[in-house]
DSSP file (Angstrom, degrees, kcal/mol; ACC not computed):
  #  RESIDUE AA STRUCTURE BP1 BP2  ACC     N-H-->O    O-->H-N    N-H-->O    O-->H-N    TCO  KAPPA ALPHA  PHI   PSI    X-CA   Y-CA   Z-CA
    1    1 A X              0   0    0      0, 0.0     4,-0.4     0, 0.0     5,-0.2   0.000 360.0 360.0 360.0 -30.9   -7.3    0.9  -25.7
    2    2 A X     >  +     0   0    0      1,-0.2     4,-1.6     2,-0.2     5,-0.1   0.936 360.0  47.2 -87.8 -35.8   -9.7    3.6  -24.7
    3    3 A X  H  > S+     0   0    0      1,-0.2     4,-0.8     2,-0.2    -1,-0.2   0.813 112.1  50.9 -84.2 -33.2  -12.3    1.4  -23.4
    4    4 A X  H  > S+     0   0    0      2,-0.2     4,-1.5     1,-0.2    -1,-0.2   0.699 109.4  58.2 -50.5 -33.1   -9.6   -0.8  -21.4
    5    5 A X  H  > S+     0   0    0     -4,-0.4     4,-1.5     1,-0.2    -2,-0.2   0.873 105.5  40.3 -90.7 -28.8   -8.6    2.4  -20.2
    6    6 A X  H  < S+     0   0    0     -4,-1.6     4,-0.4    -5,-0.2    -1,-0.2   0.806 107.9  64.1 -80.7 -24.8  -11.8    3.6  -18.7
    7    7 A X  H  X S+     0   0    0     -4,-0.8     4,-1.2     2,-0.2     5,-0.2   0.951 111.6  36.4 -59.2 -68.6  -12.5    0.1  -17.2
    8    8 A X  H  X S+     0   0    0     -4,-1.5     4,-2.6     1,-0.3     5,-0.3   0.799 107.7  59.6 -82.2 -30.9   -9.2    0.5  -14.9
    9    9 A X  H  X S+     0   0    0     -4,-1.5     4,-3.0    -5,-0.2     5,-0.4   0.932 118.2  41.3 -88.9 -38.6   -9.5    4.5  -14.0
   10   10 A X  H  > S+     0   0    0     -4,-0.4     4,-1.9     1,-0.2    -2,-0.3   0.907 115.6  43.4 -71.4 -35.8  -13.2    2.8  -12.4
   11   11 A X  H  X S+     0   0    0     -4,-1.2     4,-3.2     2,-0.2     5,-0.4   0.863 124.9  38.4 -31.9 -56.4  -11.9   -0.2  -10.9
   12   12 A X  H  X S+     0   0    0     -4,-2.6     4,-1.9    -5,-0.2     5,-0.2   0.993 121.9  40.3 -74.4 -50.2   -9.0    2.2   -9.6
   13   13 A X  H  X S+     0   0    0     -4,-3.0     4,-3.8    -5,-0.3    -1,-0.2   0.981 120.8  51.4 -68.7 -45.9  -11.4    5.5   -8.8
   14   14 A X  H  X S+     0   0    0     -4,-1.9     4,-2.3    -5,-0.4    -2,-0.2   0.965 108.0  50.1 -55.9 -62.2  -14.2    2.3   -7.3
   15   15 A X  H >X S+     0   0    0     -4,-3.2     4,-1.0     1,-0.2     3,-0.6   0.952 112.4  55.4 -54.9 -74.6  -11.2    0.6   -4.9
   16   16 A X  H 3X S+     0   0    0     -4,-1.9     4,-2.0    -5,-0.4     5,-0.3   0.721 108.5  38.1  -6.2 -92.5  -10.8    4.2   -3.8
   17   17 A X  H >X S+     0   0    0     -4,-3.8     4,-2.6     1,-0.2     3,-0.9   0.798 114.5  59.4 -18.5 -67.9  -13.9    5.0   -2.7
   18   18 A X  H <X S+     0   0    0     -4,-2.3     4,-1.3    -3,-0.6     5,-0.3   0.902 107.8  44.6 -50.3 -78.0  -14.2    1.5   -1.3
   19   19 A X  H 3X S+     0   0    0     -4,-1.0     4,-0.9     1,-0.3    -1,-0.3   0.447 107.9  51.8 -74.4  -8.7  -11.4    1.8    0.9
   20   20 A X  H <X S+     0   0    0     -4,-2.0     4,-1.4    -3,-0.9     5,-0.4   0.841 107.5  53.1 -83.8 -42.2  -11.8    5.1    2.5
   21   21 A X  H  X S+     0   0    0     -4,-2.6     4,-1.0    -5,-0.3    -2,-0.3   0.910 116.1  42.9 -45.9 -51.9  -15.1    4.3    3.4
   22   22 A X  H >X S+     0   0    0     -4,-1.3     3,-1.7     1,-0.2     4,-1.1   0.973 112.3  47.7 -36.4 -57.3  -13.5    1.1    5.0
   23   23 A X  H >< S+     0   0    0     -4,-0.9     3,-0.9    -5,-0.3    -1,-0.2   0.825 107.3  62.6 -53.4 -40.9  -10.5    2.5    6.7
   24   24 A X  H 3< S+     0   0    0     -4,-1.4    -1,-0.3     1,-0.3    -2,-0.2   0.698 100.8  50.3 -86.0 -57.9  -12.9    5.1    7.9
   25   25 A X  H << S+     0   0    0     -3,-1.7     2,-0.3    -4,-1.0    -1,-0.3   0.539  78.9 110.0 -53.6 -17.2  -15.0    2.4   10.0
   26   26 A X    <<  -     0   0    0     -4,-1.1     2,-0.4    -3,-0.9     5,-0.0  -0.523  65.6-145.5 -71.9 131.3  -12.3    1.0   11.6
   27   27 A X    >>  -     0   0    0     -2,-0.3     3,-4.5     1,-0.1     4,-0.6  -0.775  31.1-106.6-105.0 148.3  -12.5    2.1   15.5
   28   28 A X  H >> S+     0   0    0     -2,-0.4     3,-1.2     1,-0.3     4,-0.7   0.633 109.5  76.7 -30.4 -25.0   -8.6    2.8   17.2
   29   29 A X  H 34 S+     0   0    0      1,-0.4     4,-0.3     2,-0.2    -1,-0.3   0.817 105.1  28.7 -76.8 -42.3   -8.8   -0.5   19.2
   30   30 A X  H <> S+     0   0    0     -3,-4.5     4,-1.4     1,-0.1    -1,-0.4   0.498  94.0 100.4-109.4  17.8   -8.2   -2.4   16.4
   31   31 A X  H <X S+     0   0    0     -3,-1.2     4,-1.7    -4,-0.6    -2,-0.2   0.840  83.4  51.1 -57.0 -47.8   -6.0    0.1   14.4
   32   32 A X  H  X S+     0   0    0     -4,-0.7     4,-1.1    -3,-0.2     5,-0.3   0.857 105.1  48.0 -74.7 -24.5   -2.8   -1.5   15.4
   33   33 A X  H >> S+     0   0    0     -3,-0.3     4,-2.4    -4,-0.3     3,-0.8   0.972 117.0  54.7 -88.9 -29.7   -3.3   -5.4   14.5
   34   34 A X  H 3X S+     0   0    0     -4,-1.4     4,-1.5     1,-0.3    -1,-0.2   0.878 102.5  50.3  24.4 -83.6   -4.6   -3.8   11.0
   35   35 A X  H 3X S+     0   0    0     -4,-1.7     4,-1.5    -5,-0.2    -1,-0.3   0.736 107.5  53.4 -70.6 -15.7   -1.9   -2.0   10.5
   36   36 A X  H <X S+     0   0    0     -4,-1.1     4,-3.0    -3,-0.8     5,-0.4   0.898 114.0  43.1 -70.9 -52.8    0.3   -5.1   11.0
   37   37 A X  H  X S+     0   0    0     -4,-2.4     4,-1.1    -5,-0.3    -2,-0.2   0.858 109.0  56.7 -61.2 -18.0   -1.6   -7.1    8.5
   38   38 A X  H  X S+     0   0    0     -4,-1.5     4,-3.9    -5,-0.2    -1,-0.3   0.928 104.2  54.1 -81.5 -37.3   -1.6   -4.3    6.4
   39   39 A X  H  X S+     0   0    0     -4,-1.5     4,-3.0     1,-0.2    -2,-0.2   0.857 103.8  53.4 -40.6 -54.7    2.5   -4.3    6.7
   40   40 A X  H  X S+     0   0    0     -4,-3.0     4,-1.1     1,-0.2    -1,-0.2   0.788 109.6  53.2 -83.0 -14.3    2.8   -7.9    5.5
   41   41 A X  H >X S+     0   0    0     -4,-1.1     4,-1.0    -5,-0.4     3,-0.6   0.973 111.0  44.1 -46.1 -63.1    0.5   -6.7    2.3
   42   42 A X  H >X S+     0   0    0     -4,-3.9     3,-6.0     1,-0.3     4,-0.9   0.965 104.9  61.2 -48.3 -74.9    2.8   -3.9    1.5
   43   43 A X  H >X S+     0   0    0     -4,-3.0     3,-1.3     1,-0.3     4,-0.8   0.652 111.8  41.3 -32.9 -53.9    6.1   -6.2    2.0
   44   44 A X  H << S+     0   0    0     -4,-1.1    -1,-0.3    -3,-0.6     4,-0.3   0.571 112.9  56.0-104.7  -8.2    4.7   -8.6   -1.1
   45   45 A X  H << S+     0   0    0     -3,-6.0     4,-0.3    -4,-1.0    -1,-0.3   0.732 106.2  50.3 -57.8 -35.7    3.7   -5.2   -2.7
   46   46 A X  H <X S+     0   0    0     -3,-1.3     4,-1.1    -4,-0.9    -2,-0.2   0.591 112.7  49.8 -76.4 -38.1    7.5   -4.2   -2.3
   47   47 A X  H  X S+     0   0    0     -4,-0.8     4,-1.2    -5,-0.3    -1,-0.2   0.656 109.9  43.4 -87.9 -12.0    8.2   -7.3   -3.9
   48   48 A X  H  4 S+     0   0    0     -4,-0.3     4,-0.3    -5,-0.2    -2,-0.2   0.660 111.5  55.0 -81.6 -28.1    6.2   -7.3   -6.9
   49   49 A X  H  > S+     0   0    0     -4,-0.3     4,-3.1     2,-0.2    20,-0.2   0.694 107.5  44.4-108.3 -29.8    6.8   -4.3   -7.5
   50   50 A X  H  < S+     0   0    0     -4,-1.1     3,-0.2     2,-0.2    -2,-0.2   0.998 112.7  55.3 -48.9 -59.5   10.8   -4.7   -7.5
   51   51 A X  T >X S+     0   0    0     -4,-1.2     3,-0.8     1,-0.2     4,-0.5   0.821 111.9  44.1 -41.5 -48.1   10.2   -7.9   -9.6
   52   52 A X  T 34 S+     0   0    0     -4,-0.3     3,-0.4     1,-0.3    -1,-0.2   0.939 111.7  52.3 -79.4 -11.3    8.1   -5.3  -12.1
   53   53 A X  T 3< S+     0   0    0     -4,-3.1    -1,-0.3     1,-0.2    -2,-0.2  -0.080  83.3 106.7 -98.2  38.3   10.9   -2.5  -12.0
   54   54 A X  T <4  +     0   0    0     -3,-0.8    -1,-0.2    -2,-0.2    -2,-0.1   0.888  51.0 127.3 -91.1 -62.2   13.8   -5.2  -13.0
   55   55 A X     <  -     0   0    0     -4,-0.5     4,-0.1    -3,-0.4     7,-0.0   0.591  61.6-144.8 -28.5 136.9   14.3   -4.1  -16.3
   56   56 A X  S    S+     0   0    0      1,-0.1     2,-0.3     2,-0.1    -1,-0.1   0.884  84.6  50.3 -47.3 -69.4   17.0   -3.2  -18.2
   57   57 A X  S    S-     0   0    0      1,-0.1     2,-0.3     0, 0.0    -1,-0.1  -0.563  83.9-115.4 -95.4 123.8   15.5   -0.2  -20.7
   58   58 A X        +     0   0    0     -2,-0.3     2,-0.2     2,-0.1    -1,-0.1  -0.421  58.1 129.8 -53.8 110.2   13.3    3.0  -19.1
   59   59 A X    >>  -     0   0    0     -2,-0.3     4,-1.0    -4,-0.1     3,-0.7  -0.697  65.0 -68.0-138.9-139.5   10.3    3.0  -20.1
   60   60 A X  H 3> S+     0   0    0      1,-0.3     4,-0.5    -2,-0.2    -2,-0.1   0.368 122.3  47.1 -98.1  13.7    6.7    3.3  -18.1
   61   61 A X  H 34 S+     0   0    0      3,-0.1    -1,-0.3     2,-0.1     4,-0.2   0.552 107.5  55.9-129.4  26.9    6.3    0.7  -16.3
   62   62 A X  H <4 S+     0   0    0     -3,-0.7     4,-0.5     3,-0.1    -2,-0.2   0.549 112.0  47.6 -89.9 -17.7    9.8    0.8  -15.0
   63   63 A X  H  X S+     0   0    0     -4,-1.0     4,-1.7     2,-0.1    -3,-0.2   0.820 113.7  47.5 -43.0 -56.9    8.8    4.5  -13.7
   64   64 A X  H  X S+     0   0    0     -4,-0.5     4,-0.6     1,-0.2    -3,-0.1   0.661 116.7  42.4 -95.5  -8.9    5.4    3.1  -12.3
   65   65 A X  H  > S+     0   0    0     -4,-0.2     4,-1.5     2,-0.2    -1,-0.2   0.784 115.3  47.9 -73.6 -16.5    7.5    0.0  -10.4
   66   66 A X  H  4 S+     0   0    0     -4,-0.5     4,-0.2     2,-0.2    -2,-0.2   0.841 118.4  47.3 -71.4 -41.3   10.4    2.6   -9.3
   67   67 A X  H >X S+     0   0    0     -4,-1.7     4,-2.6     1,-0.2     3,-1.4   0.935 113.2  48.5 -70.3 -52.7    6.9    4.7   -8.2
   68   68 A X  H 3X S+     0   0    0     -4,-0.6     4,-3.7     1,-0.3     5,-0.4   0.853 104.9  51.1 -68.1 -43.3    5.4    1.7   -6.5
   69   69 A X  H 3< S+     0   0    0     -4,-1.5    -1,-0.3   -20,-0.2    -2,-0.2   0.397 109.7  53.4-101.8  36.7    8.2    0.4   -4.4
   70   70 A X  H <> S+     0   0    0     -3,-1.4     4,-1.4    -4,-0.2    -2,-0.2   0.730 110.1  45.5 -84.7 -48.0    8.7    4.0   -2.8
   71   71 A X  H  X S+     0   0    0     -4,-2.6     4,-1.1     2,-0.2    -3,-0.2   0.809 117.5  48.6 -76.8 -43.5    4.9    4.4   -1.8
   72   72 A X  H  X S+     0   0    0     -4,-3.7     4,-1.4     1,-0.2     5,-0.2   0.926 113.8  46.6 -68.9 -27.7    5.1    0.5   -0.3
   73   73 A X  H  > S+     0   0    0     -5,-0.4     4,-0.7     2,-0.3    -2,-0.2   0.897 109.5  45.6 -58.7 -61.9    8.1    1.2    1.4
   74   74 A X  H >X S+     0   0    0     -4,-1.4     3,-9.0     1,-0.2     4,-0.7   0.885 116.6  58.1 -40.7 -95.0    7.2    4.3    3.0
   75   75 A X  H 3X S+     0   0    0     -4,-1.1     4,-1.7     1,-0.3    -2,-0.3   0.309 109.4  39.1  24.5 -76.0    3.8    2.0    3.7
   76   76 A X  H 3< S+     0   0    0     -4,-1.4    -1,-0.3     1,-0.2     4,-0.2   0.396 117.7  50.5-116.9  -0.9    5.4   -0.6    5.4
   77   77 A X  H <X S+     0   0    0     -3,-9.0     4,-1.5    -4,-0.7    -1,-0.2   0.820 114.3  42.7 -91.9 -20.8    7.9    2.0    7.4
   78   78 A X  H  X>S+     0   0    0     -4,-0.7     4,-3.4    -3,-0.3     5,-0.7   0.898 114.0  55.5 -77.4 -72.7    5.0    4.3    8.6
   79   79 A X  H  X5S+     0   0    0     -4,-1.7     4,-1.9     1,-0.2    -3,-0.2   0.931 114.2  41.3 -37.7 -57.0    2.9    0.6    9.4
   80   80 A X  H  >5S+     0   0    0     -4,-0.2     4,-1.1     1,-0.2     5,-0.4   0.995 116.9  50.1 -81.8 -45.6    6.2   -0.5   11.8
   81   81 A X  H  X5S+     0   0    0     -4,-1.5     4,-1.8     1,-0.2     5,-0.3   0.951 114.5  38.7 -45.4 -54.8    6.4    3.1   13.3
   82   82 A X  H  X5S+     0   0    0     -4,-3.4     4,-1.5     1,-0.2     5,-0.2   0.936 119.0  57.5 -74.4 -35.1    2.6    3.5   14.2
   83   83 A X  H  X<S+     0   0    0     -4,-1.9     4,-3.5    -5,-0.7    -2,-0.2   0.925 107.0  42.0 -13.9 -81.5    3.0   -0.1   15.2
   84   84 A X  H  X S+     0   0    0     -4,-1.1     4,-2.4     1,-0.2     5,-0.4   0.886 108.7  56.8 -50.3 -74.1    5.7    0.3   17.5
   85   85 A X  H  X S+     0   0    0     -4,-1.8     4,-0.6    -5,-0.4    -1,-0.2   0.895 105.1  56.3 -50.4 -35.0    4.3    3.4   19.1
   86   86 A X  H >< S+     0   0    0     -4,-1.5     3,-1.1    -5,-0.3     4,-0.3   0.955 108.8  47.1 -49.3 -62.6    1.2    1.4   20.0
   87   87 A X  H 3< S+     0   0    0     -4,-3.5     4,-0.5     1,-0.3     3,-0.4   0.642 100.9  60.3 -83.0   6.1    3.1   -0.9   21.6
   88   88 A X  H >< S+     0   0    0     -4,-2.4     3,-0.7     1,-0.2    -1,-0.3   0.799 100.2  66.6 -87.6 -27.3    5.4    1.5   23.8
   89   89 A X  T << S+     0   0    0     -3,-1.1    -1,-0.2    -4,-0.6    -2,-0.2   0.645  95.9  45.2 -67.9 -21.8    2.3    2.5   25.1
   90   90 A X  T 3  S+     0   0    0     -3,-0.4    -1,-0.2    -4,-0.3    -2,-0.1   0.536  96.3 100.9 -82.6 -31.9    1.3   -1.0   26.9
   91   91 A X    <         0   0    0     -3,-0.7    -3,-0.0    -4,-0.5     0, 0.0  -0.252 360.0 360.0 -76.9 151.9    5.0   -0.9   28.2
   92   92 A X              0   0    0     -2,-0.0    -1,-0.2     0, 0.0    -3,-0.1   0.213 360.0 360.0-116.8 360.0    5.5    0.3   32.2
């Protein structure tokens, strides 16, 4: 258990890392088609994570899907907002 559990907090702390360093690189120009692709991520994150928070009886990993499709959701409302606002900007 413990050793399972120290595997995932590095995987999790390593994807971290990894992906601010990305996001970080990214220059504005391509910030919006990104963020689009990044939208249709979230949406099957939103569903996956409904799918895990189906259960009947509370326990934790009906907490951590209830957790999950709050943070994709936001995700993929913030992702059509900054979207959208990109693209009022092109408009005369």
């Amino acid at each position: 258990m413990t050793t399972t559990f120290i595997a995932s907090l590095f995987v999790f702390v390593l994807a971290a890392f990894v992906g601010f360093e990305v996001i970080n690189k990214v220059p504005p120009t391509l910030h919006t088609p990104l963020m689009s692709g990044a939208n249709a991520i979230s949406g099957i994150a939103v569903i996956g994570a409904l799918l895990i928070s189906g259960s009947k009886e509370w326990n934790v990993t009906v907490i951590l899907g209830l957790v999950a499709v709050v943070l994709a959701t936001v995700n993929v409302v913030g992702g059509f907002l900054v979207t959208d606002r990109m693209l009022q900007m092109f408009k005369k």
